[in-house]
N, C-alpha and C positions, 0 to 999 in steps of 0.2 A: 949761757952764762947767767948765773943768778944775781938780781938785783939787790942793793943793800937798803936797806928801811935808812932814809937820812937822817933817822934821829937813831938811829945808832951805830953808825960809820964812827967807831973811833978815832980816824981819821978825819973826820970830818969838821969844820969851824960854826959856832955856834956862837946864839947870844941869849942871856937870860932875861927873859920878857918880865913884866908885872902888869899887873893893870892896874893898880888902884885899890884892888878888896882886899889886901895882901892873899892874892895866886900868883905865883909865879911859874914861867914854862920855860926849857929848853926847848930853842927854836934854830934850825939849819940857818946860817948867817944868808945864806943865794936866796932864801926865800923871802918875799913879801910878810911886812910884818902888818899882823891883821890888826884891824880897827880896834881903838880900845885899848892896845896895850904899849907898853912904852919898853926901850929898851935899859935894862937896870947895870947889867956885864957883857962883855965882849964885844968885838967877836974874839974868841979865846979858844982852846982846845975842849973835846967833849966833857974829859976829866975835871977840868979845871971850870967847868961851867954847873957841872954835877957838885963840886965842892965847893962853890959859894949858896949854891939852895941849902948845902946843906947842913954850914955853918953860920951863914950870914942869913936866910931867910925864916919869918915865922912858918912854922909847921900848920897843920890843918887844923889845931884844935886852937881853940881858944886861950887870951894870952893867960884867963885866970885860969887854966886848967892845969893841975898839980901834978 
């Protein structure tokens, strides 16, 4: 039986971390949240944790970059 990567078990319940530098991670909700980061969403569905980074959070570039 092959195993599923828990970060991407569509099925799976998650929550959207941050730390502080604006990064944010999708993180499997059963897992220990590691030091350093706080939890910003869920625990929610995969989907639904994928489309608040991706509406609601700064992206990787710089806020003045055009």
């Amino acid at each position: 039986m092959a195993r599923i990567n828990p970060f991407d078990d569509a099925e799976g319940s998650y929550y959207v971390l941050f730390d502080g530098e604006d990064h944010h991670s999708l993180w499997p909700s059963f897992a220990d949240i590691p030091a350093g980061w706080t939890v910003e969403h869920g625990p929610a569905g995969r989907q639904a944790c994928l489309d608040h980074i991706g509406d609601g959070c700064p992206g990787p570039r710089p806020a003045t970059a055009a």
